[in-house]
C-alpha positions, 0 to 999 in steps of 0.5 A: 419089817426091818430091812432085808440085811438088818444085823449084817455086817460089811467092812468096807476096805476098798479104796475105789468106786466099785467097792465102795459101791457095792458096799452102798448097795449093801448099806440102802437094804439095811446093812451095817456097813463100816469103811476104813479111810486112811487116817487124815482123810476126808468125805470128799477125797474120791471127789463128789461121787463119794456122797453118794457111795458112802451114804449109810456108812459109818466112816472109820479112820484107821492106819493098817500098817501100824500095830494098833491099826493092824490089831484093830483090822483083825478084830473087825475081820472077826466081827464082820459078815463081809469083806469088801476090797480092791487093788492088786495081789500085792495089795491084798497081801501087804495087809494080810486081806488075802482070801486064802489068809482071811478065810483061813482065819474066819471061815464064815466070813464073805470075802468080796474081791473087787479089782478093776482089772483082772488079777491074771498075768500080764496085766493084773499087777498094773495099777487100777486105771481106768484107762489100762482096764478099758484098754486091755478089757476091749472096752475101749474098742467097743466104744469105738469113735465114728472113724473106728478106733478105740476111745477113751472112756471119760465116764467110768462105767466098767467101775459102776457096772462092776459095783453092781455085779459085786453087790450082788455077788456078796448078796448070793455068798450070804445067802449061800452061806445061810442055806448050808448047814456048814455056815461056810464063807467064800472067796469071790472075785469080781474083776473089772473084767468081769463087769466088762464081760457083762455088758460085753456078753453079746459081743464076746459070744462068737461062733463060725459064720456069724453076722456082726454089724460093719459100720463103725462105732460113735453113732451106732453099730446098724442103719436101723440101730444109730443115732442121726442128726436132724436138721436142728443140729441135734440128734436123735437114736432110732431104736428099731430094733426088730424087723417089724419096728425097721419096717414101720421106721421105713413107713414114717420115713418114707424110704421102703427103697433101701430094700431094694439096695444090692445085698439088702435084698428085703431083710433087715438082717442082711445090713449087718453084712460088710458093705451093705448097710453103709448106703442105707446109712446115708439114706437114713442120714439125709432124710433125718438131716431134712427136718428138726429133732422135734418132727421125727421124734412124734412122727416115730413116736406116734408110730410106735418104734423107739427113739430118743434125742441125745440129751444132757446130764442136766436135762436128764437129771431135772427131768419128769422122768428121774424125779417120778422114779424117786431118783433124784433125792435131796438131802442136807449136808452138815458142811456143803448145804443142800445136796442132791443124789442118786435115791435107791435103786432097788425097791422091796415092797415089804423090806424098803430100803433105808437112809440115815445119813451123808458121809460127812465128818460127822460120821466118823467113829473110832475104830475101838467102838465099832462092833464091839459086841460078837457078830451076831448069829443069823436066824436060822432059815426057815424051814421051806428054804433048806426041808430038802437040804438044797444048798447044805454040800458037803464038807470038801464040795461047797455047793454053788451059793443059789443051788435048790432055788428056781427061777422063772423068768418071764422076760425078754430082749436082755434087761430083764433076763439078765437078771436071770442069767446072773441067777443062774451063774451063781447056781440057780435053776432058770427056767424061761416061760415063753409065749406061743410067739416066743421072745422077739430077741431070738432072731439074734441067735447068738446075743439070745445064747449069751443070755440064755446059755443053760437054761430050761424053756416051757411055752404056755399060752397064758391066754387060755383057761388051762395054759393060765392053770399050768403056769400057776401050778409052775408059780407054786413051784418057784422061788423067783419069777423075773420079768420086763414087760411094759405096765399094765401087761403083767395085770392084763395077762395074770402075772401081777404080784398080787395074782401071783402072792395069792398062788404062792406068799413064798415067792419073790417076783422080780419088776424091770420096767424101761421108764417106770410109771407115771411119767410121759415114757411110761407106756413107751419101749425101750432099748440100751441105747435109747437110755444112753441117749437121754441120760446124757451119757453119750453126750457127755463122751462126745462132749463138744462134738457129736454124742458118742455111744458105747456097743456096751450093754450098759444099762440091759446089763446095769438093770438085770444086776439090780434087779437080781440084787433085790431078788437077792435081798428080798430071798434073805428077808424071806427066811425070817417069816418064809413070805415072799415080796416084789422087788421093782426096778427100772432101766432110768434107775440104771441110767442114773447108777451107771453116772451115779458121781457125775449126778450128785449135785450141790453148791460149788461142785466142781463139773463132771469131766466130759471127752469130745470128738474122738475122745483118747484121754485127758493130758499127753502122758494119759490117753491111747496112742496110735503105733505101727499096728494097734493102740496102747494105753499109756496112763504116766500120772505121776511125776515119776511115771511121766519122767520114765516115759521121757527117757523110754521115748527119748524126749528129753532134751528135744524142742517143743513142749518137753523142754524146759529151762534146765532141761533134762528128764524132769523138766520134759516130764513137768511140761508133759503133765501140763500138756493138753491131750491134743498138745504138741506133746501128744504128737512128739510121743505118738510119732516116737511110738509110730514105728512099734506095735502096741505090743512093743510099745506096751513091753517097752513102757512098762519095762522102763516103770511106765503103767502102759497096755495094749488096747485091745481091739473089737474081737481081739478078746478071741485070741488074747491070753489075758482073757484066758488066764482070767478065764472069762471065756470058754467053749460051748456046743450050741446045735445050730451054730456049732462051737460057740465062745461064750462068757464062762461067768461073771464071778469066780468062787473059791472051790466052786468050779462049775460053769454053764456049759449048756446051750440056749434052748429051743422054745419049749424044750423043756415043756414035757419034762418040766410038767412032768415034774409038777406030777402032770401025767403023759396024759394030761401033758397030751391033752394040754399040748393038743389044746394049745396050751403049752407047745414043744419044739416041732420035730426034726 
């Protein structure tokens, strides 16, 4: 078969890595995907990691702010199935690429919007920085240094993570737009905020009373949960997790005595508690400290819990792993040679994905001879998808684009069901089977919510006769099945694709694996941040100093919106011939995808940026400085900028670095720039912010023209206006816990204003109700509960 978006149209208007992004992903499951350069521009002008988002496309030149380019602009709006831009309001409207003025226009088109910051006020006008969208996101704080303070980010995986949530954002809207009878387009927004949201999920859930771990970030966020250094100067992440795993950790380390330390008192748990866990840490760190890297990676290994050593990008890249996954593709380039880069992420088995082409100059068209045939007309979906008219709405209610499809997600901890999460934020019903021993994630009440929240839950013992009966007759009924089991489990307990194609060819199953297959992981657990320790991601913020990891959920998060992605595709492929397919992805893809620029390789590459010991930017004039009260992130990357900060601060004229022959502004702006982060420069700025809050500081900067935001702290998201003009946040009841703050959603859809306001529910909430929904009778739902087959939660 084609792929799964062959015929689909993308114009890909973005100026940036997040929409370039989304539109590749869009281009490797077969879409035509066209994007427009401005007229004199190169392949590599985003620097090497446009080899890799521009894969597949046709390149385009084209002046939008003249006549012809204008003309030329619409006629392709007109011809496009989706739109995919950036940057801020003002942008959007100075080329007429608004949602309100295109949907107006073309009202079956898919209008992507993929800003890096959030388009609310204050800080929605700003210019797209990375450092200003990490700042005011909270992204900084969470990848907090070993001191505890903000750092800056040097890789950019809000943009990656972004790339990936918009993707599958554009992939609900098409599928969304076939299913309803009015063929309708949408508006969606996907901000930096957004992806931010995403990996921050757990965290930015709070409720009265919880526990939230006291150490400070850099090595980890719990005694059991960090990165140690061994005797060898090299480190290692411990990745124990549940209580069972930190139990046997305690057995291969020989340490049950911390235990017994005051406030742990025998429960992993209560090291999260301020002050507790800092004496378990020390221990942990001088028995670590006592053998080589080498030693305590079989030790643990042989025993089950999960580690990793803190490695390279290059180790990463050259490795067993990568290449067993088809993640390291080798291509010739017409100009640079033999060029290696990210492979496909995303695989379905019945609709591959393609490859066609680098970006080179090869691949530019003129503007005149693309899609100068009318867009053609999808083919109808068929019948089974749209026979109970789920999906059609009514002319003043678009329905939520997935609404009439059900999902059964089978995984557990976040990776695999975030994809469901995602599924069931853009309308979705998802039901959770679980087993009789439940998902071992839910002794985090509050992270299982923010994964969960709206959801239905079933509990069938799929290791009896007649729970295996009515979990097939639960497959009969589904679309999608998701889960993140390790392999061989799926075949061992029946819910292999093969088993599950034979009960239902409709069905389209989504596989998350940590390591994949075939390789020296395979069979191993995995978690966040043992994926960040081995792709080199934490050794690269670290830089010289020591690995650095992010409290993000940054390959959970990256892998659940992948695999979403492809069961997506795979959805839209279905409605050619009404089968079903398996969609496969795993956490090293993700790994990969989340530094997919810094992994692209060939002959005179220039290195990828790498931070250091706690790392704030890279010159004076781009980094996150210290005030009275707080951080602010100053992001001066002009002449201009760097020119309105010398005389906001008053520097011109003084000694030291900020002088030149000639003085005045512009001469202290020149050297700035020069500057080094940890220059003299950085100092005289930091010590004329010194009596100012960030807030202060911030108002102070950007009222003289200097791009400048206050960081906003761990938890400083409860109270922030910024996140409750960009709606991120609302408020939800959950019966044991109370109020709760929860992520509201990860997009925001034009006229679509409903949310999950459910809570997470209990194991088997849901048993009788969903069976009664197969057509089970009372009696049999009795007789199966009283064998065991499938439970409900014990009274009250």
């Amino acid at each position: 078969m084609s792929a799964a978006y062959d015929g689909v149209r993308v114009l890909d208007a973005s100026g940036a890595i997040a929409g370039a992004m989304a539109a590749m992903y869009l281009a490797d499951q077969g879409a035509d995907v066209v994007r427009l350069r401005p007229p004199g521009s190169g392949p590599l002008d985003e620097g090497p990691g446009q080899l890799c988002w521009d894969r597949n496309k046709r390149l385009c030149a084209l002046d939008r702010a003249s006549p012809t380019g204008a003309a030329q602009l619409r006629r392709l709006l007109g011809a496009a199935d989706v739109l995919v831009v950036d940057g801020t309001p003002d942008d959007l409207d100075d080329f007429g690429l608004d949602p309100g003025a295109v949907l107006a226009t073309h009202p079956g088109l898919i209008h992507l919007w993929l800003p890096l910051l959030a388009p609310a006020a204050p800080w929605g006008r700003l210019p797209a920085d990375p450092l200003l969208a990490d700042a005011v996101s909270s992204a900084s704080g969470e990848h907090g240094s070993y001191d505890g303070h903000p750092l800056a980010l040097v890789t950019p995986i809000v943009a990656y993570g972004q790339a990936i949530l918009g993707a599958t954002a554009a992939a609900a809207a098409l599928l969304g737009r076939d299913r309803d009878r009015a063929g309708r387009g949408q508006a969606v927004l996907v901000s930096g905020l957004h992806a931010t949201a995403a990996m921050q999920a757990a965290s930015l859930t709070d409720a009265e009373g919880i526990l939230r771990a006291s150490q400070p970030g850099g090595g980890g966020s719990s005694p059991n949960y960090r990165l140690y250094r061994c005797a060898d100067d090299r480190w290692l992440y411990l990745g124990a997790l549940t209580e069972p795993l930190f139990l046997t950790a305690l057995d291969v380390l020989d340490l049950f005595e911390v235990l017994t330390l005051p406030g742990v008192d025998g429960s992993m748990m209560n090291m999260l508690r301020p002050g507790v866990g800092a004496p378990v840490v020390e221990r942990f760190a001088a028995r670590f400290a006592e053998r080589p890297l080498a030693h305590w990676e079989r030790l643990l290994t042989e025993a089950g819990v999960p580690n990793a050593p803190a490695q390279t990008r290059d180790e990463w890249w050259a490795g067993d792993v990568v290449a067993s996954n088809g993640m390291r593709r080798l291509h010739a380039h017409p100009e640079l040679g033999q060029v290696e880069i990210p492979g496909d992420p995303v695989r379905l088995g019945r609709t591959p994905g393609v490859f066609s082409h680098l970006p080179s100059a090869q691949a530019f068209v003129d503007a005149a001879d693309v899609w100068a045939d009318p867009r053609p007309t999808p083919p109808p979906p068929d019948g089974a998808d749209n026979a109970d008219g789920a999906g059609a709405g009514s002319a003043a209610d678009p329905p939520a684009p997935l609404a009439g499809l059900r999902v059964l997600d089978l995984g557990s901890f976040v990776a695999g069901p975030f994809g469901s999460t995602l599924l069931a934020d853009y309308g979705a019903e998802v039901i959770k089977v679980e087993g009789p021993h439940g998902d071992p994630y839910r002794i985090y009440t509050v992270s299982f919510l923010a994964f969960h929240k709206g959801q239905d839950d079933i509990v069938v013992d799929l290791k009896t006769p007649a729970g295996r009966e009515t979990f097939h007759d639960l497959v009969r009924s589904a679309d999608v099945l998701l889960d993140n089991v390790r392999p061989g489990v799926r075949e061992r307990i029946g819910t292999d694709y093969a088993t599950l194609a034979a009960i239902n060819p409709r069905l389209v199953r989504g596989t998350v694996t940590a390591w994949g297959t075939g390789n020296p992981l395979s069979a191993t657990p995995a978690f966040d941040p043992l994926l960040q320790a081995r792709s080199g991601l934490i050794a690269a913020q670290g830089g010289a100093g020591a690995p650095c990891q992010s409290a993000m959920l940054v390959h959970d998060i990256g892998t659940g919106s992948l695999v979403a992605f492809g069961i997506l595709a795979a959805l839209y492929a279905r409605r050619r011939d009404g089968l079903g397919q398996e969609v496969v992805t795993t956490m090293v893809n993700s790994s990969v995808m989340m530094q997919a620029g810094e992994f692209v390789r060939y002959t005179g590459r220039p290195a990828p940026a790498v931070g250091g010991h706690e790392y704030v930017g890279d010159t004076a004039v781009h980094r996150l400085h210290p005030c009275m009260q707080g951080w602010v992130a100053v992001a001066a990357t002009t002449p201009e900028h760097t020119a309105a900060l010398v005389t906001a601060l008053g520097l011109a004229g003084e000694g030291g670095e900020a002088r030149e022959p000639g003085g005045g502004e512009d001469a202290g702006a020149a050297a700035l720039l020069r500057a080094p982060a940890a220059g003299l420069a950085a100092d005289r700025i930091t010590a004329a912010l010194a009596g100012l809050t960030s807030a202060e500081a911030a108002e102070l900067l950007a009222g003289a023209g200097v791009p400048a935001a206050p960081v906003l702290g761990r938890g400083g998201f409860l109270a922030d206006p910024w996140f409750a003009a960009a709606g991120i946040l609302t408020r939800i009841d959950e019966p044991d816990l109370g109020p709760c703050t929860v992520v509201r959603r990860y997009a925001d859809w034009s006229g679509i204003a409903r949310e999950v306001t459910a809570a997470a529910p209990p194991p088997g909430a849901g048993t009788r109700r969903i069976l009664a929904g197969l057509g089970y009778s009372d009696g049999r739902i009795a007789e199966l509960l009283t064998a065991g087959a499938v439970r409900e939660p014990a009274a009250p």
